[in-house]
N, C-alpha and C positions, 0 to 999 in steps of 0.2 A: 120385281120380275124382270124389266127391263132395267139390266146393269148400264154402267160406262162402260165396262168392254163391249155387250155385245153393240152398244148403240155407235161405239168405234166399228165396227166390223161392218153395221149397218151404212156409214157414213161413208166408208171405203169403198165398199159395193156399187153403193148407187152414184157416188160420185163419178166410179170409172164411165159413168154412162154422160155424166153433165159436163159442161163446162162454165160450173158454175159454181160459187162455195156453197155450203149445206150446213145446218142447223138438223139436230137432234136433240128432240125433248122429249122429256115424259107425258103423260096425259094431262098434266097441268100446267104446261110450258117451262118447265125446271130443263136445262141447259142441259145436255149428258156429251153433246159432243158436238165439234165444229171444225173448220178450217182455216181460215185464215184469219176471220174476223175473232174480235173479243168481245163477249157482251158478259155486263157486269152484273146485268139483273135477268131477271129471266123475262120469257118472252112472252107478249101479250097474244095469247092465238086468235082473240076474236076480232086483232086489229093488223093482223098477217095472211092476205088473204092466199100467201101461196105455200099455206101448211096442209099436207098432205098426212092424213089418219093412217094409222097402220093398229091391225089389233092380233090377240089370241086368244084363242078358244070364245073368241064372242065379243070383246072385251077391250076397247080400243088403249093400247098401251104406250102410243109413243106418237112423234108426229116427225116426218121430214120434212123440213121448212128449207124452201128456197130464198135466195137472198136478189135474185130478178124474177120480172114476169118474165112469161114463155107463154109466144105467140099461141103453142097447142100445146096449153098446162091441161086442157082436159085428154087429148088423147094420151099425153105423159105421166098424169096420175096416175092411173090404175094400173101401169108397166112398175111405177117407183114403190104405189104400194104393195102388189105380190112382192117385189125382190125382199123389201124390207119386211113382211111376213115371212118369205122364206128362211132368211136369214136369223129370223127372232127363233124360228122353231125348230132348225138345225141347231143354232147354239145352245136351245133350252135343254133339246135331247142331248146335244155329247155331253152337258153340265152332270144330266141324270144318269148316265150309264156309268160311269166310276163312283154314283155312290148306291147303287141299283148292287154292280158288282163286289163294290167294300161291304154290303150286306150280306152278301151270298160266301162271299170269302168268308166273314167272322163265321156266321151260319156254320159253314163246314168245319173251319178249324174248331170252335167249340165242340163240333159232334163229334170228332175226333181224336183231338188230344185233352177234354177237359173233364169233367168229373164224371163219372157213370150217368147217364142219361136219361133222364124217362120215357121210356118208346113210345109212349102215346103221344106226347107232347111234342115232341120231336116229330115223329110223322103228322100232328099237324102244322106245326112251324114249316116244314120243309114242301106244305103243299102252299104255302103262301109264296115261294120260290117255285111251284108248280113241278117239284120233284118227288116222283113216289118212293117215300123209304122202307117200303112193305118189298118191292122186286129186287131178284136178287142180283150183287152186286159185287164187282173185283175192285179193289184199289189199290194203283198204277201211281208213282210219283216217280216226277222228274226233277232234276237237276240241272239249271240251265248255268254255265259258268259266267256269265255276264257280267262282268265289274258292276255295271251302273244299280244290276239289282240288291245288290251286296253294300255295296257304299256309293248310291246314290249322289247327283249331285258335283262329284268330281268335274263332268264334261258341264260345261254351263250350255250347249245347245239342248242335251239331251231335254226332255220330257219322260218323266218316271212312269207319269199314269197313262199315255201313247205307247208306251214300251209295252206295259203290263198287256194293257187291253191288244196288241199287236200280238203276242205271245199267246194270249189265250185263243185270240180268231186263229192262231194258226194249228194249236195244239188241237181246235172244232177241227178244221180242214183236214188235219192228219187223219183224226178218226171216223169222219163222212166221206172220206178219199178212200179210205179202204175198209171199214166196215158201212153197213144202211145206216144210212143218217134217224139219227134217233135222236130226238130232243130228251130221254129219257139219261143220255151220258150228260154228267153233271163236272166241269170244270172249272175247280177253286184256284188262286192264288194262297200261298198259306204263309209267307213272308220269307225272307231274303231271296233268295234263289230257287224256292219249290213250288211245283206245284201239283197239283193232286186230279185226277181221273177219276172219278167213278164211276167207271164201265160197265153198264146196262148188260145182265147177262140172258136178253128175254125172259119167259116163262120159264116158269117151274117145271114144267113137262118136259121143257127143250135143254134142259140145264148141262145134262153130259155133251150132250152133242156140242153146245154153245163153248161149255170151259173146253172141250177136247180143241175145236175151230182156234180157240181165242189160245191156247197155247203155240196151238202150229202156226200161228199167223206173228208172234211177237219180232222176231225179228224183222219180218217184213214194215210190221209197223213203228218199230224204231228207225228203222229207214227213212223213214217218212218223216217222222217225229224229227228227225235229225235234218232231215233238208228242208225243216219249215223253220226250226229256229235257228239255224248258220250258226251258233258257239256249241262250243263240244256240249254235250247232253249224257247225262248217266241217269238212266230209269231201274226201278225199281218194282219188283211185281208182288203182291202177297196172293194168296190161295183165297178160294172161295169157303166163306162159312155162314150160317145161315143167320138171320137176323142181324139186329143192329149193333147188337156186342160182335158178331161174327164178323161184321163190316171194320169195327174197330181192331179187333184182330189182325184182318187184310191189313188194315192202314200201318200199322205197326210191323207186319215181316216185311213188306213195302221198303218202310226206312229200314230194315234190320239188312235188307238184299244189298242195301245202297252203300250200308255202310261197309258189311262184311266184303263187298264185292273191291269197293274202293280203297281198304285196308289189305285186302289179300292178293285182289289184283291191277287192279288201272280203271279211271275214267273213262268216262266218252263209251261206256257200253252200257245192255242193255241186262239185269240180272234179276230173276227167278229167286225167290225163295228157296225152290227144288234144287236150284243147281247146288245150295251146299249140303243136301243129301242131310244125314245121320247126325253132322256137324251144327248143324243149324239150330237147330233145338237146344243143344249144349250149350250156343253162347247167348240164345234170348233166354232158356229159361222155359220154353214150352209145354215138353211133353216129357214127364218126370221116367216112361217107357223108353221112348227115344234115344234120353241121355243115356241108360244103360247099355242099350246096344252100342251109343258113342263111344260108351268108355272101350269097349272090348277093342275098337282100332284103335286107342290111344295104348293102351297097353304093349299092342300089336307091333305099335311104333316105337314107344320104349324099351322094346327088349333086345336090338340091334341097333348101337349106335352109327354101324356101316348105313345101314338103311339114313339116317337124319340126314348124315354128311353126303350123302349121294344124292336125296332129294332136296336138299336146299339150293346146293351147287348147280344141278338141272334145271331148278323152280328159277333161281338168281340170271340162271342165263337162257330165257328166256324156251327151255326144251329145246335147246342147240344138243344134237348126241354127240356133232362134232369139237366143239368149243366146252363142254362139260367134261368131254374123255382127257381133253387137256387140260385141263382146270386138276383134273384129277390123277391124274399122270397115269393115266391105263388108257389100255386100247378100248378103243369103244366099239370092239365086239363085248371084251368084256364087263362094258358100262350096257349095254343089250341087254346080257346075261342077266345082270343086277337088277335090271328094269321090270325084267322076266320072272324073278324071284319075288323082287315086290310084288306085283301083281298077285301072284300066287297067295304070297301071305298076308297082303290087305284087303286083298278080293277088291283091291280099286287098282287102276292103271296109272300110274300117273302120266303117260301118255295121251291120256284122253282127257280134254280141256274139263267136263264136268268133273269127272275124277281128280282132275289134278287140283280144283279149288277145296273138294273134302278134305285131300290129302293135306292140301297148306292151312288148311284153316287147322285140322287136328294138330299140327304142328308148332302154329303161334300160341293154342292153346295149352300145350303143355308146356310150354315156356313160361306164359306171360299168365297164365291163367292158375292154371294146379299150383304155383307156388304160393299165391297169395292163400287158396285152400287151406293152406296148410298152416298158414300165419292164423 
């Protein structure tokens, strides 16, 4: 229990208070740490009379032996032994919370991505984490771009597991900063760069009210989420479904938003399931309904190759009308016109940021997607 590091950390502590060298042993006089002196054997404590006990939880673990008398060793004792209690029991706790949290991470990533679960077993696993997997729940993942959590190690100052546990107090903070702090929101690390939310949706009675809140509120709490962890951040959101497959569901459009979002449009924001509309189900695979409606604006878009070449050129430069009419050697009244006619015929705008990621994703998809169909 009592390492040489912490009996190091022990030895530093109380030294800053002495002027004097110090000996750190374990409860049987075994040597764990010292200063200037070297001793070869360990030390006799029943023939050292200025060893000082130190214990935890009851249990005397260690002793700081001075190497002079001191005039008031009795009123300095019981100062040297709190520090040195304190210090045993800070070090014991930071030792326990990264392997407290590596439980609670596997915990999650298993219930997530690994084989179909058994809900009873799992809800009571998950109470010994004191998490209820019976309430209903959204799951939220992030993207932190971080070098060190990706390839680790590079920086020799860095500390990996300070980082992690920094990252997760702060992803707490974001959601006790702008939502009622609920011990009930469960924050996993899930390895490299990710991490996972699952956002306590209250009761069952509250449910509409809660998802409507919790949509209108996302950008504001990417905001947050963003000025707690200072490297770009891309969050991903899935839909609420009920039960523990439904949660596994969430976790899964979660990463499908992260991806589609970051493949069709840029990092460093924050995306919705919803925002790829009709599209979305097409490229996970969802709703065999869904895809049908999809197809009919893939069609939509296939049957005027002016339509592809006008919206790529747009898409490509960023919805400049200015810098696209020239790209396209027309005036851009009548790159307007065009814009106007789209709308009309995909019943999506591509002027509007939601509409314009349906639009692009239908787009990669009959590229990159329908041909392999057809192989």
């Amino acid at each position: 229990m009592l390492s040489q590091q912490i009996a190091q950390k022990i030895r530093v502590r109380v030294g800053a208070l002495m002027s004097q060298d110090l000996v750190i042993t374990d409860a049987n006089g075994g040597i764990l740490a010292e200063t200037e002196l070297s001793h070869e054997d360990d030390i006799n404590l029943a023939e050292t009379p200025w060893a000082i006990p130190f214990s935890y939880s009851g249990h005397t673990v260690g002793y700081v032996v001075l190497t002079q008398e001191m005039s008031n060793h009795d009123e300095v004792a019981p100062l040297i032994r709190s520090i040195a209690e304190l210090v045993m029991h800070q070090s014991l706790v930071l030792e326990q919370i990264p392997r407290q949290d590596e439980r609670l991470d596997k915990f999650i990533y298993d219930l997530l991505n690994g084989p179909q679960p058994d809900t009873t077993l799992s809800v009571a696993e998950g109470r010994l984490f004191d998490i209820d997997l019976r309430r209903p729940r959204i799951a939220i993942v992030i993207e932190v771009k971080d070098p060190q959590l990706v390839t680790p190690g590079q920086d020799p100052t860095s500390d990996r597991e300070t980082r992690l546990i920094r990252y997760k107090s702060g992803i707490t903070r974001a959601l006790d900063s702008f939502y009622t702090s609920s011990r009930e929101n469960v924050v996993a690390y899930l390895g490299q760069n990710r991490f996972c939310i699952l956002k306590d949706l209250g009761s069952d009675e509250d449910l509409a009210d809660s998802l409507d809140s919790f949509k209108k509120g996302l950008n504001a709490i990417y905001a947050i989420l963003r000025s707690e962890l200072k490297f770009p951040t891309t969050i991903g959101v899935g839909n609420y479904h009920p039960g523990l497959d439904g949660l596994r569901q969430s976790y899964q459009e979660a990463i499908s938003a992260i991806e589609l979002g970051t493949q069709t449009w840029d990092n460093d924001r924050i995306y919705h399931i919803d925002d790829f509309g009709v599209v979305a189900p097409l490229l996970t695979g969802v709703d065999e309904t869904n895809i049908y409606f999809s197809r009919e604006l893939l069609e939509r878009l296939g049957e005027n190759a002016e339509i592809i070449q006008t919206l790529e050129a747009f898409f490509a430069l960023d919805m400049s009308l200015t810098r696209t009419a020239d790209q396209l050697n027309i005036h851009r009244n009548t790159l307007v016109y065009r814009l106007d006619r789209i709308t009309e015929i995909l019943g999506l705008d591509p002027r509007v940021f939601d509409d314009a990621v349906q639009i692009k994703l239908a787009i990669l998809y009959t590229k990159f997607v329908e041909p392999s169909h057809a192989d």
